[in-house]
PyMOL Python script that loads the backbone (N, CA, C, O; Angstrom):
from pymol import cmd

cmd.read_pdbstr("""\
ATOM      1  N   UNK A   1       9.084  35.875 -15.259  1.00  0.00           N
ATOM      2  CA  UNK A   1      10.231  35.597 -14.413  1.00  0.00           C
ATOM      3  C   UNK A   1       9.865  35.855 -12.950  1.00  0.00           C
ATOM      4  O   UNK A   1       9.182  36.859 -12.749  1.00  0.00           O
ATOM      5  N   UNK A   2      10.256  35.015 -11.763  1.00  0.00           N
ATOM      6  CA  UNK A   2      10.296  34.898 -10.984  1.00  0.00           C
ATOM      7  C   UNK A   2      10.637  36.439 -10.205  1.00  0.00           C
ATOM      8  O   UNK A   2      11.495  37.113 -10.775  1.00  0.00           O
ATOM      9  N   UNK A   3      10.175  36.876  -9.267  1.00  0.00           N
ATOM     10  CA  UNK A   3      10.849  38.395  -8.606  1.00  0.00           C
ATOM     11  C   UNK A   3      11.269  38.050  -7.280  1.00  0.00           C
ATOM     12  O   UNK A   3      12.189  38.628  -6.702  1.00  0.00           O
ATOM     13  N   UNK A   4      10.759  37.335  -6.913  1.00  0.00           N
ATOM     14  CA  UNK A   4      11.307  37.669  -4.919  1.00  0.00           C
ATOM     15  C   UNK A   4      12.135  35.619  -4.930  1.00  0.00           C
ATOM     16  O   UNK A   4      12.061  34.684  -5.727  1.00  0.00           O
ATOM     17  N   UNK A   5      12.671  35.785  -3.871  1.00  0.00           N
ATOM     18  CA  UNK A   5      13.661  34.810  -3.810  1.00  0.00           C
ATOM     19  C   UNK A   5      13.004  33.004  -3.662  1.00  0.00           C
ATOM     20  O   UNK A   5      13.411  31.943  -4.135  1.00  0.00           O
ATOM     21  N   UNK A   6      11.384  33.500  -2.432  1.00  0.00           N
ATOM     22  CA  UNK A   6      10.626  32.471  -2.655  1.00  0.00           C
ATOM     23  C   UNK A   6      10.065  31.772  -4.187  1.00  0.00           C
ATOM     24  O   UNK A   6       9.922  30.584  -4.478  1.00  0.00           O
ATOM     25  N   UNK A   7       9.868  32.763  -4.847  1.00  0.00           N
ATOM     26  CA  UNK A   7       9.175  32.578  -6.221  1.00  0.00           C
ATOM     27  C   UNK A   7      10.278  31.762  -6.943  1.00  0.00           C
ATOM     28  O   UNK A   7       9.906  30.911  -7.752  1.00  0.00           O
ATOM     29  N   UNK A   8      11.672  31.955  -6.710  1.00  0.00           N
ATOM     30  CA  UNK A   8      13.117  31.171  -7.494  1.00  0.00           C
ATOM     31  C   UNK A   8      12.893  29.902  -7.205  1.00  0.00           C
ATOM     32  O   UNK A   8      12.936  28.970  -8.007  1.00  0.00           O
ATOM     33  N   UNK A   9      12.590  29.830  -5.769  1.00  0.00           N
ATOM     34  CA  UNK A   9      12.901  28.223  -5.005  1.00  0.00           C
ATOM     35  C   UNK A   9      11.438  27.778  -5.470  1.00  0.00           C
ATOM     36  O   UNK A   9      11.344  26.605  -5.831  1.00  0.00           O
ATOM     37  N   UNK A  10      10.293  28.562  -5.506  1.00  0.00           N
ATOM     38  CA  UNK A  10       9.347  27.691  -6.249  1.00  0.00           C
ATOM     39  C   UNK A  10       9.468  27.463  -7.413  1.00  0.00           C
ATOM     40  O   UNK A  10       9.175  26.290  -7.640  1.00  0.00           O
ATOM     41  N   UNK A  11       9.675  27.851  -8.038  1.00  0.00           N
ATOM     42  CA  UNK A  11      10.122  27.191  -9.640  1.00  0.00           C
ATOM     43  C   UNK A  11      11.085  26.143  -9.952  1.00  0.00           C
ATOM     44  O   UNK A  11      11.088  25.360 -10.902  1.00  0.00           O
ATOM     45  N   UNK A  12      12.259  26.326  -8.558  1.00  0.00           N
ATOM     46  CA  UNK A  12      12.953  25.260  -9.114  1.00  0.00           C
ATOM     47  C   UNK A  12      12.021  23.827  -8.696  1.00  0.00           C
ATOM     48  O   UNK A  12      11.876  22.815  -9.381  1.00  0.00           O
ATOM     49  N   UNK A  13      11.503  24.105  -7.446  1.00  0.00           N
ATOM     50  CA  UNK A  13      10.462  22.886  -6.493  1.00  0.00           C
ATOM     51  C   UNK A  13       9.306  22.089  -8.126  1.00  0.00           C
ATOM     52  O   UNK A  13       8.912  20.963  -8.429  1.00  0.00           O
ATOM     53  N   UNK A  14       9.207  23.298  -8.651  1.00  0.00           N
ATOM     54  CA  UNK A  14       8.069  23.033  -9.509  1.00  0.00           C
ATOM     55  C   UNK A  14       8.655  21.894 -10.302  1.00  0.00           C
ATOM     56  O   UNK A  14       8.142  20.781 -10.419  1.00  0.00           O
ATOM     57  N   UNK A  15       9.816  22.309 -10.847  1.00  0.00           N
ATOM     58  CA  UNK A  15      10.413  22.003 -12.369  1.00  0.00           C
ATOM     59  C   UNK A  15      10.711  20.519 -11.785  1.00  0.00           C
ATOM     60  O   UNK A  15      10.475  19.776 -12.738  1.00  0.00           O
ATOM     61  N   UNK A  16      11.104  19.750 -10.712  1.00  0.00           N
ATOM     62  CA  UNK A  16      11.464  18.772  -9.982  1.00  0.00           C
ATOM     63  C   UNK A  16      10.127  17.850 -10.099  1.00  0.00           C
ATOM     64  O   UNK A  16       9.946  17.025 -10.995  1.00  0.00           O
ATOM     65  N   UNK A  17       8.975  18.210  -8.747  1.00  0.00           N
ATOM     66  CA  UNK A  17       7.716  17.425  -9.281  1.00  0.00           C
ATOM     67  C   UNK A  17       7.522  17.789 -10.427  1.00  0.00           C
ATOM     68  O   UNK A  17       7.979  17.869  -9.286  1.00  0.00           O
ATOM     69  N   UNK A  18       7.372  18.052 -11.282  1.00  0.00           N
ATOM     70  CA  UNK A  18       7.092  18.014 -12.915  1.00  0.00           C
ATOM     71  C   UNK A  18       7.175  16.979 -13.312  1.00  0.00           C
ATOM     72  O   UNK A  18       6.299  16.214 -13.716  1.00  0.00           O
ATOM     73  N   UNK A  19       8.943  16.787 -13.177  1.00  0.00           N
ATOM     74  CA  UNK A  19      10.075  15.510 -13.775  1.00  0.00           C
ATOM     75  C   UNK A  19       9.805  14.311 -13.048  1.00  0.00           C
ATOM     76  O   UNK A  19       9.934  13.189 -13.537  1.00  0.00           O
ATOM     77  N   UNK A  20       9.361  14.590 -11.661  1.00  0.00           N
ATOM     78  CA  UNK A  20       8.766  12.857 -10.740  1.00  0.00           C
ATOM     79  C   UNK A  20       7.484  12.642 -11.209  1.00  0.00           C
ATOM     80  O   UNK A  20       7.193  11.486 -11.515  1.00  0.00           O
ATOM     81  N   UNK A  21       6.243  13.950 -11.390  1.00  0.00           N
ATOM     82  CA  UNK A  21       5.145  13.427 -11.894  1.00  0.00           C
ATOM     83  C   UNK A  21       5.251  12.596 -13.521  1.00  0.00           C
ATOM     84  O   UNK A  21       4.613  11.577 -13.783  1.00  0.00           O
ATOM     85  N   UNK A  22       6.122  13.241 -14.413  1.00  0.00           N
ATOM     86  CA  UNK A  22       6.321  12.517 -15.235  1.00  0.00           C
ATOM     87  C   UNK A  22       6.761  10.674 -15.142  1.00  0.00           C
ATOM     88  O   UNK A  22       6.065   9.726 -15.505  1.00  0.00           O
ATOM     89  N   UNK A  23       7.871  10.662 -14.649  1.00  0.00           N
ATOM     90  CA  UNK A  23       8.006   9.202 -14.201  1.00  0.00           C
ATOM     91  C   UNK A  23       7.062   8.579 -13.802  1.00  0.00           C
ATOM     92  O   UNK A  23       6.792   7.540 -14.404  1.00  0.00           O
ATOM     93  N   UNK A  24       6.253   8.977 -12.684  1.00  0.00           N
ATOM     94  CA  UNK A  24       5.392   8.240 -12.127  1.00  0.00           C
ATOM     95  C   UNK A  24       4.182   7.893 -13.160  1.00  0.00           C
ATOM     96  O   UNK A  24       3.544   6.840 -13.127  1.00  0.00           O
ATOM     97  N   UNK A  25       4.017   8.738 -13.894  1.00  0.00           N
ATOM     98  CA  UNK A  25       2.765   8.754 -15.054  1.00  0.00           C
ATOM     99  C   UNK A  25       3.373   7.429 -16.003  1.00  0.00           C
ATOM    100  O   UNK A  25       2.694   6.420 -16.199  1.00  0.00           O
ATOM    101  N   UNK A  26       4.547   7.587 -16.464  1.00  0.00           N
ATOM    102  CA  UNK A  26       4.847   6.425 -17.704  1.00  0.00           C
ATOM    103  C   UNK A  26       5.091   5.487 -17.145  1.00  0.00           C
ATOM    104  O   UNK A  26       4.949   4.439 -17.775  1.00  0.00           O
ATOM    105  N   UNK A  27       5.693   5.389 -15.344  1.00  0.00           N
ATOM    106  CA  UNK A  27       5.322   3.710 -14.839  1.00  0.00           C
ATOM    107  C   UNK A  27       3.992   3.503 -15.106  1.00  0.00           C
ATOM    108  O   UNK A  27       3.744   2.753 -16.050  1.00  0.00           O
ATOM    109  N   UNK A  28       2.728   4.170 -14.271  1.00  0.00           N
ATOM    110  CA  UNK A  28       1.058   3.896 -14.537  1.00  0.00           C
ATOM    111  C   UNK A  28       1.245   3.309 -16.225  1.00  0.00           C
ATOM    112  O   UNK A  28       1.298   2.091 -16.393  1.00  0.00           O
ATOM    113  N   UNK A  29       1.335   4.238 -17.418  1.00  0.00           N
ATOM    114  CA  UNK A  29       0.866   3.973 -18.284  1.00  0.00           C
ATOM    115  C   UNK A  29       1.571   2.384 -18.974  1.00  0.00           C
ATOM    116  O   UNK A  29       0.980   1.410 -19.441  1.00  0.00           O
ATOM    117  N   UNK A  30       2.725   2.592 -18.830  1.00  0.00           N
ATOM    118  CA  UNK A  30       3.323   0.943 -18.901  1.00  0.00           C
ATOM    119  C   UNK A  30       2.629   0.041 -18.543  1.00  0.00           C
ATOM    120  O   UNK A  30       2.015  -0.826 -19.165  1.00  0.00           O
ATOM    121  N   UNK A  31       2.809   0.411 -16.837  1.00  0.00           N
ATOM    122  CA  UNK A  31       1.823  -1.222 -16.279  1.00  0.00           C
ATOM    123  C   UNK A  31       0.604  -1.209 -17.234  1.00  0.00           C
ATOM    124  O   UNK A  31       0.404  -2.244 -17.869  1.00  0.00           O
ATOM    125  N   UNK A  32      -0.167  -0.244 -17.399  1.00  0.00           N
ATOM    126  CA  UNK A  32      -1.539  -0.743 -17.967  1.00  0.00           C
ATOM    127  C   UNK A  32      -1.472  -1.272 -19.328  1.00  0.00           C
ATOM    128  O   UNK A  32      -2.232  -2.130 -19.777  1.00  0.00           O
ATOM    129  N   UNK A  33      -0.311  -0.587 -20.090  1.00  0.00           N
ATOM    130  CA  UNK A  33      -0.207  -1.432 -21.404  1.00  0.00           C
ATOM    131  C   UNK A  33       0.030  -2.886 -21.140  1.00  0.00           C
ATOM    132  O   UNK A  33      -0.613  -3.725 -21.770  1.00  0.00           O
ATOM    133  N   UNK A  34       1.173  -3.329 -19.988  1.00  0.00           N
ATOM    134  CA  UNK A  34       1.880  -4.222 -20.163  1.00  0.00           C
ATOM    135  C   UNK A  34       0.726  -5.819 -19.521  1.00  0.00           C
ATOM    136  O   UNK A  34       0.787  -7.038 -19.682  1.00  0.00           O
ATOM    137  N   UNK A  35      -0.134  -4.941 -18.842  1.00  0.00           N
ATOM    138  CA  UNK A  35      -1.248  -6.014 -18.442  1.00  0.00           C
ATOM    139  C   UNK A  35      -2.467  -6.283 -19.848  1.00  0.00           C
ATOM    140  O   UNK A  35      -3.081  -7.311 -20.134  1.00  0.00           O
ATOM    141  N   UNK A  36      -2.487  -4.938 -20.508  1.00  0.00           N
ATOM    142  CA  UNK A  36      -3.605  -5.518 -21.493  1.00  0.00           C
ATOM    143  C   UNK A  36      -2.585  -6.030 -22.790  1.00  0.00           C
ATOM    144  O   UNK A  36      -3.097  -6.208 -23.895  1.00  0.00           O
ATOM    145  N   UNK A  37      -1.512  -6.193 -22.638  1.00  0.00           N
ATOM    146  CA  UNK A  37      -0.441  -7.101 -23.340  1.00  0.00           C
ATOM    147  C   UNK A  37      -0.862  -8.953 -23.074  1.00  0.00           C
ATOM    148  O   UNK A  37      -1.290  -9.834 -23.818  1.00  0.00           O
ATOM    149  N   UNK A  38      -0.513  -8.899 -21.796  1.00  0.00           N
ATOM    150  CA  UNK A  38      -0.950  -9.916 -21.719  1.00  0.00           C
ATOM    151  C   UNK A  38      -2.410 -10.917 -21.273  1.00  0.00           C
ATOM    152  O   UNK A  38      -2.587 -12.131 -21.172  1.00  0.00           O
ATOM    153  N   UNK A  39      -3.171  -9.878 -21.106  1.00  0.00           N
ATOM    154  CA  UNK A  39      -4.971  -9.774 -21.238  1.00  0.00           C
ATOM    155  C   UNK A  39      -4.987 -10.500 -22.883  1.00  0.00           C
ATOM    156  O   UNK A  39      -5.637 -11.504 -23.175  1.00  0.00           O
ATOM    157  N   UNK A  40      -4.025  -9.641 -23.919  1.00  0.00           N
ATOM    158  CA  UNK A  40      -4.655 -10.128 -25.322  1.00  0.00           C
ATOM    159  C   UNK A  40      -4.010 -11.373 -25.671  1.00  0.00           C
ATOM    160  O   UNK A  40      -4.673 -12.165 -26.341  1.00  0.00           O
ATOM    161  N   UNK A  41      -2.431 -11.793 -25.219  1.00  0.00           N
ATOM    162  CA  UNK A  41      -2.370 -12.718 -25.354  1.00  0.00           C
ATOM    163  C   UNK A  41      -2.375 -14.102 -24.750  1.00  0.00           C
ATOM    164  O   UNK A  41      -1.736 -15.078 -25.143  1.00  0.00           O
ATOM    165  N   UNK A  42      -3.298 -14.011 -23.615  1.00  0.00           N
ATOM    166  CA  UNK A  42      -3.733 -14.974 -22.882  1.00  0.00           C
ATOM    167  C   UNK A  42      -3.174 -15.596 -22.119  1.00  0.00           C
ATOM    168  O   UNK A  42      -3.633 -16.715 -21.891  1.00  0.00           O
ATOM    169  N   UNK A  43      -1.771 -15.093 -21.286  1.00  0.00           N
ATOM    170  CA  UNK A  43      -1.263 -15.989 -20.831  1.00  0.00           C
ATOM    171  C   UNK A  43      -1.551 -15.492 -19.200  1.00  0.00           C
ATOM    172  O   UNK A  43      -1.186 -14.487 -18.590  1.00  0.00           O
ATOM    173  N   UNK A  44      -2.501 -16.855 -18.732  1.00  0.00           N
ATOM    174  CA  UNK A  44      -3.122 -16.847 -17.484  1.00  0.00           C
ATOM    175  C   UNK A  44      -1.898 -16.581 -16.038  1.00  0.00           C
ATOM    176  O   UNK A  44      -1.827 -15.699 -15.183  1.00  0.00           O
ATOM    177  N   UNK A  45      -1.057 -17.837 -16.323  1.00  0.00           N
ATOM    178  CA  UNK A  45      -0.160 -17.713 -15.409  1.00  0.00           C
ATOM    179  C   UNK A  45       0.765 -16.461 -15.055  1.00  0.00           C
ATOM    180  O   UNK A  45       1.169 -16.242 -13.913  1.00  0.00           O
ATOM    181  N   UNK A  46       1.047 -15.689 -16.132  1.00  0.00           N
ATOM    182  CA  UNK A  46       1.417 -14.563 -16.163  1.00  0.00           C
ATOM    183  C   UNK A  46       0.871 -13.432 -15.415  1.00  0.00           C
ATOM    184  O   UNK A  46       1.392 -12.828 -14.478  1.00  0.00           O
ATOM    185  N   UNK A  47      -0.495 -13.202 -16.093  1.00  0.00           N
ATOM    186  CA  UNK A  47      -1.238 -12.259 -15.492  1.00  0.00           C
ATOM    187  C   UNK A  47      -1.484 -12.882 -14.061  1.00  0.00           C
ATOM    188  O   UNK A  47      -1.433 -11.974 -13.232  1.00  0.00           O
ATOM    189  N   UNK A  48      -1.716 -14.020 -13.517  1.00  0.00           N
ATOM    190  CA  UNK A  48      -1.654 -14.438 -12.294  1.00  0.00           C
ATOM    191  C   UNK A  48      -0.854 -13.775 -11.149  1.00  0.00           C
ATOM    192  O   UNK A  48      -1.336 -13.273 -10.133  1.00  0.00           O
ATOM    193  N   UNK A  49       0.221 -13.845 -11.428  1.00  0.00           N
ATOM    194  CA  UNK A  49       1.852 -13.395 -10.707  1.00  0.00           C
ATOM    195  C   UNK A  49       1.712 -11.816 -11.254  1.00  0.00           C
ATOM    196  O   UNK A  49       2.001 -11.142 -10.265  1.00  0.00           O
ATOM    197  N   UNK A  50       1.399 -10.893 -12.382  1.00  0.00           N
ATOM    198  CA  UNK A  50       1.797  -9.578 -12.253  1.00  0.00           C
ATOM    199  C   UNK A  50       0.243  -9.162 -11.703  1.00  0.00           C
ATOM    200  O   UNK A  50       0.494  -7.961 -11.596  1.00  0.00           O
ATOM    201  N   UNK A  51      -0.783  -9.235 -11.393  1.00  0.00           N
ATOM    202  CA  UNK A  51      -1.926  -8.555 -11.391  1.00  0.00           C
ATOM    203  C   UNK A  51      -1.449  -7.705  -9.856  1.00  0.00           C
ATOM    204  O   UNK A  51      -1.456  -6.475  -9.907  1.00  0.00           O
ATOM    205  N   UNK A  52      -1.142  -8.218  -8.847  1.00  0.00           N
ATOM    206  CA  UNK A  52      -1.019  -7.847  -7.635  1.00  0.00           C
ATOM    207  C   UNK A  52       0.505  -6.666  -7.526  1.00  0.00           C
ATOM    208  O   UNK A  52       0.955  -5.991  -6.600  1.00  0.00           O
ATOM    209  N   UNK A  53       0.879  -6.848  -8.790  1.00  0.00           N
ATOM    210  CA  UNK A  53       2.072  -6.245  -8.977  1.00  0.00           C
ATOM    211  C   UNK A  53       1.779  -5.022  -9.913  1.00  0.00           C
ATOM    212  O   UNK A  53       2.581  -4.097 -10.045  1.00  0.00           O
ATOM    213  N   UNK A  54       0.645  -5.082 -10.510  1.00  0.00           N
ATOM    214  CA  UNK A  54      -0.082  -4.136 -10.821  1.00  0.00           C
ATOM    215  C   UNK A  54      -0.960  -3.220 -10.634  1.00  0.00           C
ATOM    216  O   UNK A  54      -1.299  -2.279 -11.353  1.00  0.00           O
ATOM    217  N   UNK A  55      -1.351  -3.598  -9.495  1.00  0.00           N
ATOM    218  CA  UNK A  55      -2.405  -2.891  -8.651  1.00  0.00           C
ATOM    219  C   UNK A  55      -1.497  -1.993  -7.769  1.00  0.00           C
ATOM    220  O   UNK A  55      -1.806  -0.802  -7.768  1.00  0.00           O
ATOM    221  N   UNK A  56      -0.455  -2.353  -7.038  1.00  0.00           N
ATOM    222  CA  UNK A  56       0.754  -1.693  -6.653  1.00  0.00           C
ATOM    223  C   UNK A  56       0.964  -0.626  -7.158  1.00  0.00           C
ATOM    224  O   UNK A  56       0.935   0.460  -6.579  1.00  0.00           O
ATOM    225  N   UNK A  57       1.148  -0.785  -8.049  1.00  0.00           N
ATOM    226  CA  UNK A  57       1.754   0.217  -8.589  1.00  0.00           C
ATOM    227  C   UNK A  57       1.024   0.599  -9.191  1.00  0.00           C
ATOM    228  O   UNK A  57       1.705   0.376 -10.192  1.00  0.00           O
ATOM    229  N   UNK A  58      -0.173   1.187  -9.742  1.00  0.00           N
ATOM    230  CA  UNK A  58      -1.335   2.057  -9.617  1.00  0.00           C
ATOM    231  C   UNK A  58      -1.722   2.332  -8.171  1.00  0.00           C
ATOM    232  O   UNK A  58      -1.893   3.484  -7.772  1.00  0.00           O
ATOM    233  N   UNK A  59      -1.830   1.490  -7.554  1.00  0.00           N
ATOM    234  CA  UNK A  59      -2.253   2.680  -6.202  1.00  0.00           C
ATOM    235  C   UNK A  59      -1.104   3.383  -5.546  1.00  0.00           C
ATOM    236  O   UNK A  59      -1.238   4.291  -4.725  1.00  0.00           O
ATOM    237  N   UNK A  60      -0.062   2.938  -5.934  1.00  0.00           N
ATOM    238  CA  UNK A  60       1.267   3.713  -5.230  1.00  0.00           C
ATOM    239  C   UNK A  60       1.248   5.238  -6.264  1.00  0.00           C
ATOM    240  O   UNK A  60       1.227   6.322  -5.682  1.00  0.00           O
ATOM    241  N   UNK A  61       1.255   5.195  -7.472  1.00  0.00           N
ATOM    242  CA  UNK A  61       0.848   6.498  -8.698  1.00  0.00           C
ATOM    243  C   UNK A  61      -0.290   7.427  -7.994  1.00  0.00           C
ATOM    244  O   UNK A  61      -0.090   8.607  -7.707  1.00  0.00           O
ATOM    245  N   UNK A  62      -1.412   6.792  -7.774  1.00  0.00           N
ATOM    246  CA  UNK A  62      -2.238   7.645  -7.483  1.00  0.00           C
ATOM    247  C   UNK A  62      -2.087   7.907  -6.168  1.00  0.00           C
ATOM    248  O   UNK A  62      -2.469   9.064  -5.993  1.00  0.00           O
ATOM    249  N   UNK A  63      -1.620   7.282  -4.857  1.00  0.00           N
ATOM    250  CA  UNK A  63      -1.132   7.630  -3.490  1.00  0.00           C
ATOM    251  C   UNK A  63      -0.080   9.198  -3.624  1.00  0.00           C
ATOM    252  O   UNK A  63       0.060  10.143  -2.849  1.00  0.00           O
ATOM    253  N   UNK A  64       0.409   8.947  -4.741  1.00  0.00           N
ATOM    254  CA  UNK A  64       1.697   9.960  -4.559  1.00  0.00           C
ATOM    255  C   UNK A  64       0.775  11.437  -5.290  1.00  0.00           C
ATOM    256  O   UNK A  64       1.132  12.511  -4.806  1.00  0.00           O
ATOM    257  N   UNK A  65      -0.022  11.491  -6.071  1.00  0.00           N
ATOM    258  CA  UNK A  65      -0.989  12.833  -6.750  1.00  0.00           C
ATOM    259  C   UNK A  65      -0.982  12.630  -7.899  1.00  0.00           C
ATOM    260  O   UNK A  65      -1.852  13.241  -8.519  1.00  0.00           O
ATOM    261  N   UNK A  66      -0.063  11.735  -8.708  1.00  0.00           N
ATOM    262  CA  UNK A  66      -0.207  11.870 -10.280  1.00  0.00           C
ATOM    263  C   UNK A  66      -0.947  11.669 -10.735  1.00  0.00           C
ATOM    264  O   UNK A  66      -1.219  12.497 -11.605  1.00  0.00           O
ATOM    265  N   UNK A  67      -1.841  10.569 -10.612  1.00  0.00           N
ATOM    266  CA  UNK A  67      -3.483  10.636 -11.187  1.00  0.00           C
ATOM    267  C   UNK A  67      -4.462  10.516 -10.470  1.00  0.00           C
ATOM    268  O   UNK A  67      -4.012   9.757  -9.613  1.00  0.00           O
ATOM    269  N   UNK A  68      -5.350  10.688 -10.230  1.00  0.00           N
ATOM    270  CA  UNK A  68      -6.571  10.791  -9.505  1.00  0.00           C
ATOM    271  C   UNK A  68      -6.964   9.002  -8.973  1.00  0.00           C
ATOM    272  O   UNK A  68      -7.323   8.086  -9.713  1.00  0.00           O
ATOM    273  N   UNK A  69      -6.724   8.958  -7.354  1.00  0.00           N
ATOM    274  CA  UNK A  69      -7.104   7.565  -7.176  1.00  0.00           C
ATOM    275  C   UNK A  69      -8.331   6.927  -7.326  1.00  0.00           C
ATOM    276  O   UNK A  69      -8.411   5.746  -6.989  1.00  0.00           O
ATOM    277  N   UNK A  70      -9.569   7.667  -7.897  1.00  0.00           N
ATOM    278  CA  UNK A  70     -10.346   7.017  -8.318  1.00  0.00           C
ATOM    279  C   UNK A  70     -10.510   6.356  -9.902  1.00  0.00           C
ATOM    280  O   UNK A  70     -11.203   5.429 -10.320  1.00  0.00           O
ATOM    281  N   UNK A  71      -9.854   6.980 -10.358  1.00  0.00           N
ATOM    282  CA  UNK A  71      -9.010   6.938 -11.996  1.00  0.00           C
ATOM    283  C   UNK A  71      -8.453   5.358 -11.673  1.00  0.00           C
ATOM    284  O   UNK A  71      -9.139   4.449 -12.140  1.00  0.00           O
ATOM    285  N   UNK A  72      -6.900   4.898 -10.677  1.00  0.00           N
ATOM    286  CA  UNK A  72      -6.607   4.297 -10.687  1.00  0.00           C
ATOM    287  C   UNK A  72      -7.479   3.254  -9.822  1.00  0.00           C
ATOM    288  O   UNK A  72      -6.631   2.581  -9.237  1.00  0.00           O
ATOM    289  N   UNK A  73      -8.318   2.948  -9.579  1.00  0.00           N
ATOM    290  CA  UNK A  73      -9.513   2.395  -8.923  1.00  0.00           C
ATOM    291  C   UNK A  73     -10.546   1.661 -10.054  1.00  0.00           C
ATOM    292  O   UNK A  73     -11.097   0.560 -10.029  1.00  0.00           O
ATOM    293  N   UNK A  74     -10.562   2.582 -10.899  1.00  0.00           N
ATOM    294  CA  UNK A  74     -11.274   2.428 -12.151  1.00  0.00           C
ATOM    295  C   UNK A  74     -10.846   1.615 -13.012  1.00  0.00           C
ATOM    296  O   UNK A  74     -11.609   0.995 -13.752  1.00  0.00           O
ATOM    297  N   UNK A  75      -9.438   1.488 -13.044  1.00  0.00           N
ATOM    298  CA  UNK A  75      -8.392   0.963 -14.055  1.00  0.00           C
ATOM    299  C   UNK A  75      -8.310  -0.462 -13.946  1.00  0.00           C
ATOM    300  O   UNK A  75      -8.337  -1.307 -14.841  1.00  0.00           O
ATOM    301  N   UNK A  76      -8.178  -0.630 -12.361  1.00  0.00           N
ATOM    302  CA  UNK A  76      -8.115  -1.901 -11.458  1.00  0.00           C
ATOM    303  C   UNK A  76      -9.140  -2.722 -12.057  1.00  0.00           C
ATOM    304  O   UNK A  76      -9.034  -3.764 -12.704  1.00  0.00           O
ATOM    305  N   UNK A  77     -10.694  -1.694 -11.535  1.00  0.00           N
ATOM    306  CA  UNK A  77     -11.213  -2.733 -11.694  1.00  0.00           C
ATOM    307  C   UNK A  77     -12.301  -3.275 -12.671  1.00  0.00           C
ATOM    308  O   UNK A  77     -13.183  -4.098 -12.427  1.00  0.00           O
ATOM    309  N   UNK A  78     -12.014  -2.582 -13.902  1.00  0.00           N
ATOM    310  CA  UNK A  78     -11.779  -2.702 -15.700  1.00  0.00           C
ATOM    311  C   UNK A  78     -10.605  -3.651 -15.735  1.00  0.00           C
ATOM    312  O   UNK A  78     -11.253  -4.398 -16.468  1.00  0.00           O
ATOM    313  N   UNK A  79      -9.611  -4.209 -15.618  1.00  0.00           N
ATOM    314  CA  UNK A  79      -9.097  -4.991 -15.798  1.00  0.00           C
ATOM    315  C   UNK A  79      -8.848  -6.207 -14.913  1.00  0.00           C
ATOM    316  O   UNK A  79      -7.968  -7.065 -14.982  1.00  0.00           O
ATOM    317  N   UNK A  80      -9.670  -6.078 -14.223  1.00  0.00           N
ATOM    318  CA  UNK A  80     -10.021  -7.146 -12.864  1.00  0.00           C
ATOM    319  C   UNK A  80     -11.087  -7.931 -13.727  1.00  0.00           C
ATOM    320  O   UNK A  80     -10.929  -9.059 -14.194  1.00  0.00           O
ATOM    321  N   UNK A  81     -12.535  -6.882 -13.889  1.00  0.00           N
ATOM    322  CA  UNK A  81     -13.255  -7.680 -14.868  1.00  0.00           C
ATOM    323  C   UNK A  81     -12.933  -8.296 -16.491  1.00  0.00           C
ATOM    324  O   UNK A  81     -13.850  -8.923 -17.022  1.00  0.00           O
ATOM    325  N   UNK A  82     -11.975  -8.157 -17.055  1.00  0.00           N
ATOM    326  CA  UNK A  82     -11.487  -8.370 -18.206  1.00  0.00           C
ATOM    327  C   UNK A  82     -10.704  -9.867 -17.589  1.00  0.00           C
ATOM    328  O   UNK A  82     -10.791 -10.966 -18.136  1.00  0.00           O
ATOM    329  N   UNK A  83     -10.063  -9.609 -16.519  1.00  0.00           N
ATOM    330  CA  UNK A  83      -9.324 -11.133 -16.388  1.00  0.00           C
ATOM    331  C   UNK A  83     -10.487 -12.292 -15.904  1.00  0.00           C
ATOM    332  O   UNK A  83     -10.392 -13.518 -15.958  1.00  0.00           O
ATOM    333  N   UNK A  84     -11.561 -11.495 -15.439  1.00  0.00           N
ATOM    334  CA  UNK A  84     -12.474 -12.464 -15.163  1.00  0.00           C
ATOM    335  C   UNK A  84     -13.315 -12.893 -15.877  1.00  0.00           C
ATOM    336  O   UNK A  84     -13.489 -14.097 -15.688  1.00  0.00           O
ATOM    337  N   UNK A  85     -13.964 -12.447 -16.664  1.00  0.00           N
ATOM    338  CA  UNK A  85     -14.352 -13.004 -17.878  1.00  0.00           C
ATOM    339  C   UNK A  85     -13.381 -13.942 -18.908  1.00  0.00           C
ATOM    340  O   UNK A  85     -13.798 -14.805 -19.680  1.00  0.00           O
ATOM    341  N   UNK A  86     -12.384 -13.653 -18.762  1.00  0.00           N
ATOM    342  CA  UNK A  86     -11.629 -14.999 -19.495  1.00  0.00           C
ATOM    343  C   UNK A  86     -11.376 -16.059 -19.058  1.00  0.00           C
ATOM    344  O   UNK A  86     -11.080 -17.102 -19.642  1.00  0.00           O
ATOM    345  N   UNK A  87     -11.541 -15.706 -17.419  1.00  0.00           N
ATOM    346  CA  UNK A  87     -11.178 -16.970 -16.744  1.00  0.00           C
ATOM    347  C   UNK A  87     -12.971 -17.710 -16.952  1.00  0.00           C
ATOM    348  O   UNK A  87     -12.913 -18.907 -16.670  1.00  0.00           O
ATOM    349  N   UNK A  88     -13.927 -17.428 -17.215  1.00  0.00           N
ATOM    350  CA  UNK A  88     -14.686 -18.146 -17.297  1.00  0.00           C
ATOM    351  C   UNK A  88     -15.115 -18.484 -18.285  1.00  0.00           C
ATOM    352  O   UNK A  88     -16.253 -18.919 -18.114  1.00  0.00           O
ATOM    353  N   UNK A  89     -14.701 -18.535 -19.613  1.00  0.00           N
ATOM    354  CA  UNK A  89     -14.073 -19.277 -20.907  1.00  0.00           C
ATOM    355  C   UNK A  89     -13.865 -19.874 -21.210  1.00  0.00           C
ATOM    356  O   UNK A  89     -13.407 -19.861 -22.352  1.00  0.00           O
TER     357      UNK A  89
END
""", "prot")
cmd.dss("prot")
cmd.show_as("cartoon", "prot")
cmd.util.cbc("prot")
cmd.orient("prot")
């Protein structure tokens, strides 16, 4: 338990980013499902229009501390090369 009055207000500060790092983590993990969703089922035009909408929002996740921006860097561009290899198919 908390003893001096700073230590209260840090815990509550804590318990807050906790609950935003959480959000921010299951947007990241969505987008990445929701792109290798449509990575498997091939639909070009799709991934066309969300890729830039995906990158967004991985670098906005990792801009804010929730995951490491070289992590989301990595992610990018693993699935940068995955769309590119199909496009040359």
């Amino acid at each position: 338990m908390p003893n001096t009055k700073s230590a209260v207000r840090r815990v509550r500060r804590v318990k807050k980013q906790t609950f935003v790092n959480r959000l921010r983590k299951s947007k990241y993990k969505a987008a990445i499902k929701h792109m290798e969703e449509l990575i498997k089922n091939g639909k070009k035009d799709k991934i066309k229009i969300y890729f830039p909408k995906f990158q967004s929002i991985l670098m906005q996740v990792a801009k804010s501390g929730a995951v490491n921006k070289k992590t989301a860097s990595r992610k990018i561009s693993k699935i940068s090369k995955k769309i590119s290899s199909k496009k040359s198919k």
